[in-house]
Structures are given as C-alpha cells and as structure tokens.
C-alpha positions in Angstrom: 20.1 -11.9 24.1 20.6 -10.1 21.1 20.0 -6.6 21.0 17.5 -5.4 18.3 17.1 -1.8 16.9 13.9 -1.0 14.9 10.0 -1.8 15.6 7.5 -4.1 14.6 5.5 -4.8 11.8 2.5 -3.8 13.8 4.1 -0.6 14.7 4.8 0.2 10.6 1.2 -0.2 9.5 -0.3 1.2 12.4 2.0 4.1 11.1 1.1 3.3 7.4 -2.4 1.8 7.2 -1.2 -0.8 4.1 2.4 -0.9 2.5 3.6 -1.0 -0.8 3.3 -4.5 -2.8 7.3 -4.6 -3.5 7.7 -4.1 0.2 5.0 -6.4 1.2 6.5 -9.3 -0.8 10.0 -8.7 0.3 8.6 -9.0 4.0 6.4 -12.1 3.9 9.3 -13.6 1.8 11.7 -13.0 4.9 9.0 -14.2 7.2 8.7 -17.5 5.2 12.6 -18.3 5.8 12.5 -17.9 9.1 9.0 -20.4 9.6 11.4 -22.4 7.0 14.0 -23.0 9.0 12.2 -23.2 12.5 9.5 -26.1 10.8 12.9 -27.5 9.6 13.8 -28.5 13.2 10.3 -29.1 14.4 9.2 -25.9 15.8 5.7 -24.4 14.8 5.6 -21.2 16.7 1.5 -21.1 16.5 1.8 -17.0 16.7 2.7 -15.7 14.0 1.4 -11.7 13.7 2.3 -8.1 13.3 3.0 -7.4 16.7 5.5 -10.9 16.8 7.2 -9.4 13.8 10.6 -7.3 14.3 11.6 -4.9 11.4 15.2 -4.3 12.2 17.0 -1.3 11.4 20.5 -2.1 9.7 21.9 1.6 9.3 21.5 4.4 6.4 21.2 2.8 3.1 20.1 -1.3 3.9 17.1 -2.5 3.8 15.0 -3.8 6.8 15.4 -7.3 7.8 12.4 -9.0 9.4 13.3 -11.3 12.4 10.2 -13.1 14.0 9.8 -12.9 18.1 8.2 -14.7 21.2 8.1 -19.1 20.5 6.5 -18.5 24.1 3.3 -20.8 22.9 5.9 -22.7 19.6 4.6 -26.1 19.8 7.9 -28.6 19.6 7.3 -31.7 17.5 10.8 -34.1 18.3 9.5 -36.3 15.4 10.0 -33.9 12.7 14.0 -33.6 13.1 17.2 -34.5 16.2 17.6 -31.0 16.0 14.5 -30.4 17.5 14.5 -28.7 20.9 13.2 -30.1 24.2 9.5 -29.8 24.5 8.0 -27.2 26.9 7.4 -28.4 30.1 4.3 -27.5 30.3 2.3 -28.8 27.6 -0.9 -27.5 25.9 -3.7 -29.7 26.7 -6.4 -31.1 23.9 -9.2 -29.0 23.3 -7.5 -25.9 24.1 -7.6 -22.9 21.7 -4.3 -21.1 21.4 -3.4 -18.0 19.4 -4.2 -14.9 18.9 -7.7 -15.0 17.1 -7.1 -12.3 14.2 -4.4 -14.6 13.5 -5.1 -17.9 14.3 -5.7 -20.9 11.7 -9.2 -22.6 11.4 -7.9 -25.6 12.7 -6.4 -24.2 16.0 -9.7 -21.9 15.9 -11.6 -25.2 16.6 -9.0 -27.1 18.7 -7.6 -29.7 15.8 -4.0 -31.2 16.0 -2.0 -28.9 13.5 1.2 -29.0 11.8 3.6 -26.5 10.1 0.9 -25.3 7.6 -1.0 -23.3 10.5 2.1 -21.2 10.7 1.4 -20.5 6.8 -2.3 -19.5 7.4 -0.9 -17.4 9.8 1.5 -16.5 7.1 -1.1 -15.7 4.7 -3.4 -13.3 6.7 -0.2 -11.0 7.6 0.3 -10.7 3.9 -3.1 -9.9 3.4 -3.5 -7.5 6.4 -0.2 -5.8 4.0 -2.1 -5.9 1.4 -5.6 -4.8 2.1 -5.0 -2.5 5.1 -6.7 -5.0 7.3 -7.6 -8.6 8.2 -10.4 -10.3 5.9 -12.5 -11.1 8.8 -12.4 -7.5 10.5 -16.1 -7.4 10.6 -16.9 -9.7 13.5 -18.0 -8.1 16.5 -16.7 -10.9 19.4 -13.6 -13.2 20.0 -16.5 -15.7 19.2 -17.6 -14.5 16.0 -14.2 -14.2 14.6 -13.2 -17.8 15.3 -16.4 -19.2 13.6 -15.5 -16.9 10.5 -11.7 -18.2 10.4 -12.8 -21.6 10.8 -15.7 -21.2 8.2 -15.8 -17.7 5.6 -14.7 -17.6 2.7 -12.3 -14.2 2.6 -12.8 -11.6 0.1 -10.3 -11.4 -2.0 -7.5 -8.3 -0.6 -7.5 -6.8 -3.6 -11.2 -5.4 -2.9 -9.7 -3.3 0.3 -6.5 -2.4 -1.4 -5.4 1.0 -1.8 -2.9 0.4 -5.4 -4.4 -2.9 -7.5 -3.5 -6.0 -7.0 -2.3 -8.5 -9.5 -5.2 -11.2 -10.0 -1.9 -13.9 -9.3 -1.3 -12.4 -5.8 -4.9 -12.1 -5.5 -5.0 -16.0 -5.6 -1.8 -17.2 -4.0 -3.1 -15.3 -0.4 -6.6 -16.7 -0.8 -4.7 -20.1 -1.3 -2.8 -19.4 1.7 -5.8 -18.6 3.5 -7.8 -22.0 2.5 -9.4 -24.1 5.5 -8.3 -27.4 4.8 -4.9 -27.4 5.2 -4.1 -30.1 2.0 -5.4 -27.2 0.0 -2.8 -24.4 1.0 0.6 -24.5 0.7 2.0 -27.3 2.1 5.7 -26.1 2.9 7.0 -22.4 3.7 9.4 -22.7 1.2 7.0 -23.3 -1.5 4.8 -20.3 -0.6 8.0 -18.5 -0.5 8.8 -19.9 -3.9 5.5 -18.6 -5.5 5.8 -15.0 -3.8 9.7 -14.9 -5.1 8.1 -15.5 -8.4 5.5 -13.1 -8.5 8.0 -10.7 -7.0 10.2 -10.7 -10.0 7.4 -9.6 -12.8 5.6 -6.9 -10.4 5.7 -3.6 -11.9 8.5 -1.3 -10.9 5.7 1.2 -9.9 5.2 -0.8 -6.6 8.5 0.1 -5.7 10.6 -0.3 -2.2 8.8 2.0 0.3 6.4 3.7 -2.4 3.1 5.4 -1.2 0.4 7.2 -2.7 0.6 10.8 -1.9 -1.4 11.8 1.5 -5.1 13.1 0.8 -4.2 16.7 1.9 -1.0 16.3 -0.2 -3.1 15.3 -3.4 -5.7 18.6 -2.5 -2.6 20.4 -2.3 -1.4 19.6 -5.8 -5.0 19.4 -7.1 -5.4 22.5 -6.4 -2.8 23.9 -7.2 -2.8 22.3 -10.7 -6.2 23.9 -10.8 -5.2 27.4 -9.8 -2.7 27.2 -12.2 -5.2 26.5 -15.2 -7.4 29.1 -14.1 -4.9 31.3 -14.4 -4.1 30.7 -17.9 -8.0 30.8 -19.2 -7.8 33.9 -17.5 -4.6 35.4 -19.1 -6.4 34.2 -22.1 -9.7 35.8 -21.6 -7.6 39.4 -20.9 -6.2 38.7 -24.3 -9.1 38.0 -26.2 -10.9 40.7 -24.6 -8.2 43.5 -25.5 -8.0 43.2 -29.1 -11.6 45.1 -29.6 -10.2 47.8 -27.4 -7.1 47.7 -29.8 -9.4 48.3 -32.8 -11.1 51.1 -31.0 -7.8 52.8 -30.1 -6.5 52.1 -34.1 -9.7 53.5 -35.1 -9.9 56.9 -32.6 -6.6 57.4 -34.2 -7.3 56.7 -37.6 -10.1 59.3 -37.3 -7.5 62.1 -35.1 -5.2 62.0 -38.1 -7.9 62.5 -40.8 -8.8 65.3 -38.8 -5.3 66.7 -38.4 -5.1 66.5 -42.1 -8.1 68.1 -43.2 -8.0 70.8 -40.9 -4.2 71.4 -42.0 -5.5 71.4 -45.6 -8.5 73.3 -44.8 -6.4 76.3 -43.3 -3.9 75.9 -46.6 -6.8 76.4 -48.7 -7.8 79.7 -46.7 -5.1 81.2 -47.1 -4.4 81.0 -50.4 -7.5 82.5 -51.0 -7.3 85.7 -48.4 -3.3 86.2 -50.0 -5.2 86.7 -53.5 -7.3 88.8 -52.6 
C-alpha cells in the first residue's frame, strides 16, 4: 500500500476549530476530484468525512494534497462504467442505514436507494463543518435525532457560525449542496467543483492559504499593549501640559530676583554717593 505522511482533516480542525476560506475551497475542490473520478467508474464510497480525509504532507514549500481513505462500506454500481470494480461480496441489504450519521445524506438517513449525489451531500457538510466550525445539525442530542434532522431541517446557513464572513455565493452553493431532494443539489462532483473553482477565483486575498485570526490571548496581548502604549502618551502629554505653569512660576521668581539684584545694586550706589559728599 502506499505509504502516507501527514494526518487527517479531522485531526487539522480538531487542531484548528474552522480553517481559512482559501484553504477550505482548495480542499473540498481536491475532495471533489477524487469523488469525480471514483463516481466515474461506479464507485460511491457512502463515507465521506473528516476522519476519512488524508491531508498529505509533500515536503517544505508544497501545499497539502488531500487523498480520501477507507471504500470499506463504497457501494459498486457495474452499470455506471466496465471500469467498475467487482461488487463486495457481501452486500448491504434494503432497509439498512449505513454511514456515519453527522455525515450521512437524508436519503441513506432513511434507507432510500442513492446514487453519486449522496457522496456530494456528504461533500457539502465537510465544507460546511470548514466553514462554520461545526456541522449544521450539532444540536441533536441522539443518533436518532440527528438522522430525523438530516433527513428533514433545513440548515442554517454556515455563515451564522463562522469565525471570518462568508460570501452570500458560498453561503448558497453549501446550502445547495446540502438540499434533501437530491434533483435539487448538484448533480455531478464536477459541477460542484466547478462552482467552488469559480467562487475560488474572486475571494478576497485576505482569506489567504493557511490564514487565521490571531488567538484570543494573542489579540489581549496586542490590545493591550496598544492601550498601554496610548496611555503612555496622554500621560507624557499631561506632564507637559502640567509644567509650563511651573515654567511661568520659575520665569517669574526670577524676573522678581533680578529686579531685586538691581535695585539693591542701585540702592547701595546711591548711598554712597551721598556718604562720599559729605
């Protein structure tokens, strides 16, 4: 088997909470040619997640690339291609869920024949869980609960649970990703792919390649240091302000000394001319 160096996606935002958009994008696009290729030859690997996600390390200076793991539960359909592989021997019987349920599609959720597109549902809430910091249905309580919400609710949009904001486009293209009929989402991985390319190309450059906000102790930090800093000033400035009456006082006491000086000096002139006449 091929030897792997790196970690899973699971593993990064376990690490990371959420990742940068740029980064995000540039994943789920990778992800998307791989489903491309394995739907090409009638594979639909019905597991897609985090944790099935591979983030290979390709040495100083390349990028990542994402290879996808484990078609342990990949459901073969011979129909779609001659390429196709020999179907397990083992088959999944009718009526049986399969999946992960965080990231399972509403029509495996309630035990419906599925194609390719579940794979893009799947697709769609591991973009979202990129996006957001976590999956749209998060709130339920049971294994139960969580199917009934992927097979029925409506997901708030990521861009509520996101920590940078989220272009309203993106916004739309997960939630279309994430729609229960399966005519309404994307019908081929290399259309969502297509759309997520596009969207790639006019995001800001401030959601760049590996780009995070600054940790919360690291923004105190600077905040406060930024506020020391101005404090420091006023303060310089209130010393300033508050010695020029003391430099009037000290021009004045000498003002007066001299006058003094003077008069006394003139005083003692005066005197003696007047004892030397006499």
């Amino acid at each position: 088997m091929e030897q792997l160096r790196g970690h899973t996606l699971e593993g990064e935002l376990a690490k990371c909470g959420q990742l940068p958009l740029r980064t995000t994008l540039e994943y789920t696009c990778q992800l998307l040619r791989a489903l491309a290729a394995t739907h090409a030859i009638g594979i639909i690997h019905r597991n897609i997640k985090p944790g099935k996600l591979f983030l290979c390390d390709e040495g100083p200076g390349r990028s990542e690339t994402l290879k996808v793991l484990d078609f342990g539960i990949a459901r073969v359909m011979p129909e779609v291609s001659p390429l196709a592989p020999q179907p397990l021997v083992v088959s999944t019987d009718a009526g049986t869920v399969v999946g992960t349920p965080e990231y399972i599609s509403p029509e495996a959720a309630t035990a419906k024949p599925l194609d390719q597109r579940a794979d893009l549902y799947a697709a769609g809430l591991v973009l979202y869980r990129m996006v957001a910091g976590r999956g749209p249905f998060d709130h339920a309580a049971t294994e139960a609960k969580l199917l009934a919400a992927q097979a029925n609710e409506v997901p708030a949009p990521p861009s509520r649970f996101a920590r940078e904001p989220v272009p309203a486009e993106l916004d739309d293209t997960i939630l279309r990703a994430l729609r229960k009929s399966p005519d309404e989402r994307f019908q081929t991985a290399d259309e969502m792919r297509a759309e997520l390319e596009r969207l790639l190309s006019v995001l800001p450059e401030s959601s760049t390649r590996r780009s995070s906000p600054p940790r919360e102790s690291e923004a105190s930090e600077s905040e406060f240091e930024r506020e020391a800093h101005a404090k420091a000033e006023i303060e310089v400035d209130d010393l300033s302000a508050a010695s020029l009456p003391v430099r009037r006082k000290m021009s004045n006491m000498w003002l007066f000394v001299a006058a003094a000086v003077i008069t006394a000096t003139a005083t003692a002139a005066i005197v003696a001319l007047l004892v030397g006449s006499r």
